[in-house]
C-alpha positions as CSV (number, residue, x, y, z in Angstrom):
1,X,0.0,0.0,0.0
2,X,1.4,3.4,-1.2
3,X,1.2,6.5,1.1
4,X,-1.6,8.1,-1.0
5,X,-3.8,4.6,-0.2
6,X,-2.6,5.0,3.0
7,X,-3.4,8.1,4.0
8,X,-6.9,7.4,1.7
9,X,-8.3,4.9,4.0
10,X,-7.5,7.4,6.9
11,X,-9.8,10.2,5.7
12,X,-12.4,7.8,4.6
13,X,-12.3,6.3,8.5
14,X,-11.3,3.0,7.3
15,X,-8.5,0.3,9.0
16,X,-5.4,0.7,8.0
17,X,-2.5,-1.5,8.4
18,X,-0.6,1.4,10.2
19,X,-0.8,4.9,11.2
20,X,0.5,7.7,9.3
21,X,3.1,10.6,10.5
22,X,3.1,13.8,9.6
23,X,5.8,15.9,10.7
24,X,7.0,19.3,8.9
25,X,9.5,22.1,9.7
26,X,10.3,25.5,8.2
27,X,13.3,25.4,6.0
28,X,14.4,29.4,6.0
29,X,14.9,31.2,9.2
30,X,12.4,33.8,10.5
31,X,14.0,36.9,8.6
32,X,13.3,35.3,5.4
33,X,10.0,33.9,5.8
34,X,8.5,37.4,3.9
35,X,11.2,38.0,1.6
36,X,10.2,35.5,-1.3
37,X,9.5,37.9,-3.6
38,X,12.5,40.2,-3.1
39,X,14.9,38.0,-3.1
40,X,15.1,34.5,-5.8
41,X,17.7,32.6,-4.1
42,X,14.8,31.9,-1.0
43,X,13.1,29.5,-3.6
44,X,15.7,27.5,-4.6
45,X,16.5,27.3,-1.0
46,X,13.1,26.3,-0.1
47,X,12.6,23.7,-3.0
48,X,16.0,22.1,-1.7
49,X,14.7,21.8,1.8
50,X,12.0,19.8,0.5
51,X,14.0,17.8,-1.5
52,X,16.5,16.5,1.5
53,X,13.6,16.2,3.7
54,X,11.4,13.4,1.5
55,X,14.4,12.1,-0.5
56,X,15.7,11.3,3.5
57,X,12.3,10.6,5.4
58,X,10.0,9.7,2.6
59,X,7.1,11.0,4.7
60,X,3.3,9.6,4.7
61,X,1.7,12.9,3.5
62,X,3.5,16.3,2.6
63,X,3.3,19.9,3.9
64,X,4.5,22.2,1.4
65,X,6.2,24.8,3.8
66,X,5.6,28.7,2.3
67,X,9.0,29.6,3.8
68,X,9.4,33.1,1.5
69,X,5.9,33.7,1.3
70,X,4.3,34.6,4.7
71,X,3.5,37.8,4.1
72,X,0.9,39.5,1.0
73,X,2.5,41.6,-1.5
74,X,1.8,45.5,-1.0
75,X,1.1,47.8,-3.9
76,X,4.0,49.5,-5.9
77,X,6.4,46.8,-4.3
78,X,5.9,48.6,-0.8
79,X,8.1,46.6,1.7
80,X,5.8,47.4,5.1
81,X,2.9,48.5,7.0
82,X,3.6,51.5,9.1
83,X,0.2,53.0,10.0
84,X,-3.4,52.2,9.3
85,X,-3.5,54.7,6.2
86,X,-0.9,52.3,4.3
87,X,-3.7,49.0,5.0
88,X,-4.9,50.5,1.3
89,X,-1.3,49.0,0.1
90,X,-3.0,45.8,0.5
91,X,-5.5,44.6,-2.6
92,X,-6.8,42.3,-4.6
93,X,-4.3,40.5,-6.9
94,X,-4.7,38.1,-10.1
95,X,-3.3,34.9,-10.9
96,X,-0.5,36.1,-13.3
97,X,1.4,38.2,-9.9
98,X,5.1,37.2,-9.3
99,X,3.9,36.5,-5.9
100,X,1.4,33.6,-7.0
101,X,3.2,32.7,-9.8
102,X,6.0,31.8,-7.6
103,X,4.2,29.8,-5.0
104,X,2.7,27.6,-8.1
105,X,6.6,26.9,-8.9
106,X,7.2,25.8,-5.7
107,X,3.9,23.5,-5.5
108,X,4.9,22.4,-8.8
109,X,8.7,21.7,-8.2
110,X,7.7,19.7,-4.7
111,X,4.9,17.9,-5.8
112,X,6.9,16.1,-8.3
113,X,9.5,14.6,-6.0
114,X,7.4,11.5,-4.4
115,X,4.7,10.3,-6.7
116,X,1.6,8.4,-4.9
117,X,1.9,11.0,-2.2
118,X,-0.7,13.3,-0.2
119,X,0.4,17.5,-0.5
120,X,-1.2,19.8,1.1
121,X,-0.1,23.3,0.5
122,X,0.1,25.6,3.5
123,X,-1.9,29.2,3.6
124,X,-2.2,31.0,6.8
125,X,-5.4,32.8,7.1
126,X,-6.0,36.7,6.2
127,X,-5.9,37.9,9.7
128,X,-2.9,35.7,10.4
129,X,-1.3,37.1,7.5
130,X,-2.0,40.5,8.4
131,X,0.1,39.8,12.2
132,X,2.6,38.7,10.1
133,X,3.3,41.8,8.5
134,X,2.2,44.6,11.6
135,X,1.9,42.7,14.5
136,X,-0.1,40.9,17.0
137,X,-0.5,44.2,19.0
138,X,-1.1,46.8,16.1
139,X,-3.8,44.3,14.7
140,X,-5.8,44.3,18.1
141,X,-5.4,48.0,18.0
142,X,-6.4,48.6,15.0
143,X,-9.5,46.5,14.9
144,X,-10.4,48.8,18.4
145,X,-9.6,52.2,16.8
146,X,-11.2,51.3,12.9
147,X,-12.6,48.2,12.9
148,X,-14.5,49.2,9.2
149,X,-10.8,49.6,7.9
150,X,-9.0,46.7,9.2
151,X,-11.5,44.4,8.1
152,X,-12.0,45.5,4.9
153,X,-8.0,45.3,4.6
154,X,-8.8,41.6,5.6
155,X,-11.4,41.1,3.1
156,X,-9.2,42.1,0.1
157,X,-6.2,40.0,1.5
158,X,-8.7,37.4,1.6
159,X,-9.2,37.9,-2.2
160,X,-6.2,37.8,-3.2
161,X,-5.5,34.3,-0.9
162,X,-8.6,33.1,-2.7
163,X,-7.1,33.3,-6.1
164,X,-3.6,32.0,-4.8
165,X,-5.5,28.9,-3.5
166,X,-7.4,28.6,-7.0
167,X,-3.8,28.4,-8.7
168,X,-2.2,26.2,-6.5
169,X,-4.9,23.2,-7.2
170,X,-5.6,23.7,-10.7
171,X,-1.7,24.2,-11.5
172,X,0.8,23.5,-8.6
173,X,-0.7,19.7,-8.2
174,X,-1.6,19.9,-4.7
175,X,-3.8,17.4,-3.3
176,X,-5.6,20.1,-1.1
177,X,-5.0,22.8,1.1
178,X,-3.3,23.2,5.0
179,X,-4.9,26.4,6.2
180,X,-3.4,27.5,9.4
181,X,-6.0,29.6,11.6
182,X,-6.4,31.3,15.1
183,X,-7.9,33.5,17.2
184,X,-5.6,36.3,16.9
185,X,-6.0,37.2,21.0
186,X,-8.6,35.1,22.7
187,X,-10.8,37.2,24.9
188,X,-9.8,40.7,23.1
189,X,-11.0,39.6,19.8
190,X,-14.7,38.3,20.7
191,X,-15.8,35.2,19.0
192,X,-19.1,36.7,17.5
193,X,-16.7,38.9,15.8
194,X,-13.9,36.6,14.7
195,X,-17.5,34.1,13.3
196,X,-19.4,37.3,12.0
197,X,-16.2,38.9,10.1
198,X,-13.0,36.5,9.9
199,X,-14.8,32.7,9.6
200,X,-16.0,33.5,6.7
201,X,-12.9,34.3,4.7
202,X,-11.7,31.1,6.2
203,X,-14.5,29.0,5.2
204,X,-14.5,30.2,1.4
205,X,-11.0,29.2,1.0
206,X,-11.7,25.5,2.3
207,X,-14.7,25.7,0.2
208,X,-12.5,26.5,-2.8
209,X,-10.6,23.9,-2.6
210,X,-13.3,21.7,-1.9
211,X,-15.3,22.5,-5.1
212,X,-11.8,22.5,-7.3
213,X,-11.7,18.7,-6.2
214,X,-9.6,19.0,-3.0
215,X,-8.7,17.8,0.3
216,X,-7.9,20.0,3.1
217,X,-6.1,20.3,6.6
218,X,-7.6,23.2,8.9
219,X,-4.6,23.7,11.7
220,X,-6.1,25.7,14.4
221,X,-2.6,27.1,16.0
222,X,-1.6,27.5,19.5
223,X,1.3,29.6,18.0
224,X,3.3,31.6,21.1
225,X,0.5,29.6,23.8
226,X,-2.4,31.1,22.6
227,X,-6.0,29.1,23.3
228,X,-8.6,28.8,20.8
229,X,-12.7,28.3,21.3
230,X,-12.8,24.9,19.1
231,X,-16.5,25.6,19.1
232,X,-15.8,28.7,16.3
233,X,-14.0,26.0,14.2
234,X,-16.2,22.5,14.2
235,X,-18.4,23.3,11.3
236,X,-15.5,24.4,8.9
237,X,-15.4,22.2,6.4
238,X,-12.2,20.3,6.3
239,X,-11.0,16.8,5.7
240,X,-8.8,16.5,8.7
241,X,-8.4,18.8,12.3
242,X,-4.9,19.4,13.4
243,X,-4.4,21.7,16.9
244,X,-1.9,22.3,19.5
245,X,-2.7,18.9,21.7
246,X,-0.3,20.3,24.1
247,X,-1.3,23.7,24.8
248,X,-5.1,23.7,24.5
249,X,-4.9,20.0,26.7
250,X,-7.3,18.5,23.8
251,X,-6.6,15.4,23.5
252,X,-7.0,13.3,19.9
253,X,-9.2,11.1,21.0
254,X,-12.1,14.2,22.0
255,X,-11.0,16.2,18.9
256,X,-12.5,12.7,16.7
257,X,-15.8,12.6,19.1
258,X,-15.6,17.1,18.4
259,X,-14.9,16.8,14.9
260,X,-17.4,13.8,13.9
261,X,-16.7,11.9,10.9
262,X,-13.3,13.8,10.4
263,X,-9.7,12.3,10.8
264,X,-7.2,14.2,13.3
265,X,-3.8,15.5,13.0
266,X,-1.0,15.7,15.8
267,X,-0.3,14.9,19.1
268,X,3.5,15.3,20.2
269,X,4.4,19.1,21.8
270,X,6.6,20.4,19.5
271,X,8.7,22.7,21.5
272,X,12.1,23.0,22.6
273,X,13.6,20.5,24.9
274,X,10.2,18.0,24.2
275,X,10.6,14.5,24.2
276,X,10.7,14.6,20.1
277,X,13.6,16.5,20.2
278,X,15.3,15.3,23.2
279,X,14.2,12.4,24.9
280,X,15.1,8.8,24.6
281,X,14.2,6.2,21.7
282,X,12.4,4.6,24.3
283,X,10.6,7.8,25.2
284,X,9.9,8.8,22.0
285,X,8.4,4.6,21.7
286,X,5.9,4.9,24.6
287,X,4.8,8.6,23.5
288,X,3.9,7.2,20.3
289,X,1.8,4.0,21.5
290,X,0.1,6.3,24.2
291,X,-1.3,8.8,21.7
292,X,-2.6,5.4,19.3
293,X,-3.6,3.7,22.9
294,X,-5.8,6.5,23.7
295,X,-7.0,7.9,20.2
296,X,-6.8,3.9,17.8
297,X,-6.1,3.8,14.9
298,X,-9.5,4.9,12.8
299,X,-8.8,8.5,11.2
300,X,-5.5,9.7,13.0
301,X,-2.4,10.8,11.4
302,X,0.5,11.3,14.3
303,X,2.0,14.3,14.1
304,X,3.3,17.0,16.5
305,X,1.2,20.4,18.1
306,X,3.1,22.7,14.9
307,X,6.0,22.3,13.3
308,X,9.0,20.5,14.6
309,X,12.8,22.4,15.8
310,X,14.7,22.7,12.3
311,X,17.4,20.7,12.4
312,X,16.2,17.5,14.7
313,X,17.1,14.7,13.1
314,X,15.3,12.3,11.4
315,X,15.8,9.4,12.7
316,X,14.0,11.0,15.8
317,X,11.0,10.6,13.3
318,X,11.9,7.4,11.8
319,X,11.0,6.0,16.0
320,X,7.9,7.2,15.4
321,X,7.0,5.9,12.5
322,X,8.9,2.2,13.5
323,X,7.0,2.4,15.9
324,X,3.5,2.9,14.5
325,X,4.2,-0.2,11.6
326,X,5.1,-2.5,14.7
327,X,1.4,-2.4,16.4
């Protein structure tokens, strides 16, 4: 059985002879993560990331890490946000723009590098975008002092992420989408207004990719410890639910009985000085068979809360999944 049959009988719920991993990692450090566009050499960088990790690891399902990309082109080339005036530097942008015609190069290049494979293309959503470029604290500002102006700076960024997703199934070869989401600060930002004014952005780019034929991941992010109301997030309509395990103390085996009829992705922390990165094979061993022992085996794909330190070795993964063929 090849990984995309593997992976297959996971989203349709059915047994499978063993569990998938699915562990990713950026491949650019965090000053670069933007600069795609203004600088080439990022790409090739990126693509040859990719390359070492499946030609070494071979893994059960792909990520297809945006390193370059994270931020949305401004107008006239602009390189930043500096006050709310300049969100108007953010539009609407077609399918021919550098910055979309390089992301379908990447998908392109990656996809091609282990046939009979799952890829899911990473997009963050608009408003994590948007902290990206100004901010965790300027966007919570912003939505306080001009809310009518930040979130129609959200809506056109949305736009233009709809039309990147559009390109990236119908040219990069992408099996579907990995759409990374969260409440930007729980308790500040009030759920009726994240589900009246930012869900639905979110929801039209899984239903994109839905109607072009694809699968998709949603990742609700615990990025830097922050919680998330799952609640906001259990009618999206994804293929599989992936969240911080470790941060929001949600286990797998509640997110299946949450997310009914979906398959679930995750389940090891993934920061520094965690047993992935540090502890003992035989650690690493009995992580693994407590996170199948509690969850089975029917719709789960192991994984970790995020993505993993760069650099850990692979091997470290290769426990994991040694250990998931042996039960």
């Amino acid at each position: 059985m090849n990984d995309r049959e593997l992976v297959e009988k996971v989203l349709a719920g059915q047994a499978v002879p063993r569990v998938p991993v699915g562990f990713w990692f950026h491949f650019l450090s965090d000053s670069e993560m933007g600069e795609g566009l203004f600088d080439q050499s990022l790409l090739e960088r990126n693509i040859k990331g990719h390359q070492e990790y499946i030609e070494n690891f071979k893994p059960d399902l792909v990520k297809i890490m945006t390193d370059g990309y994270f931020t949305y082109p401004l107008v006239g080339g602009a390189r930043a946000i500096k006050c709310q005036a300049d969100l108007e530097l953010i539009q609407p942008i077609g399918a021919e723009h550098p910055w979309i015609r390089d992301q379908v190069k990447l998908a392109q290049r990656v996809t091609q590098m282990k046939p009979e494979t799952f890829y899911f293309y990473n997009i963050f959503s608009a408003s994590t975008t948007l902290r990206f470029m100004i901010g965790r604290k300027a966007l919570l500002e912003w939505l306080d002092q001009d809310e009518k102006v930040t979130l129609s700076a959200l809506e056109r960024l949305n736009s233009g992420l709809n039309t990147l997703v559009q390109a990236i199934v119908k040219e990069g070869g992408v099996d579907g989408l990995y759409l990374s989401v969260q409440n930007p600060d729980l308790g500040r930002l009030g759920d009726w207004l994240y589900w009246e004014r930012l869900a639905p952005g979110e929801i039209n780019l899984l239903k994109t990719t839905k109607e072009m034929g694809g699968q998709s991941i949603l990742h609700i992010c615990g990025y830097e410890g922050v919680r998330n109301n799952f609640l906001l997030y259990r009618d999206y309509p994804a293929s599989i639910f992936s969240w911080a395990v470790n941060v929001e103390k949600f286990p797998l085996a509640q997110g299946l009985k949450f997310f009914p009829g979906k398959a679930v992705l995750g389940g090891f922390p993934n920061t520094k000085g965690s047993v992935l990165e540090i502890g003992q094979k035989s650690e690493v061993v009995d992580f693994t068979k407590k996170l199948v022992a509690e969850a089975g085996r029917l719709g789960v794909i192991i994984g970790a809360d995020c993505t993993i330190p760069q650099g850990l070795p692979l091997e470290r993964l290769e426990w994991v999944r040694q250990t998931l063929s042996g039960q």
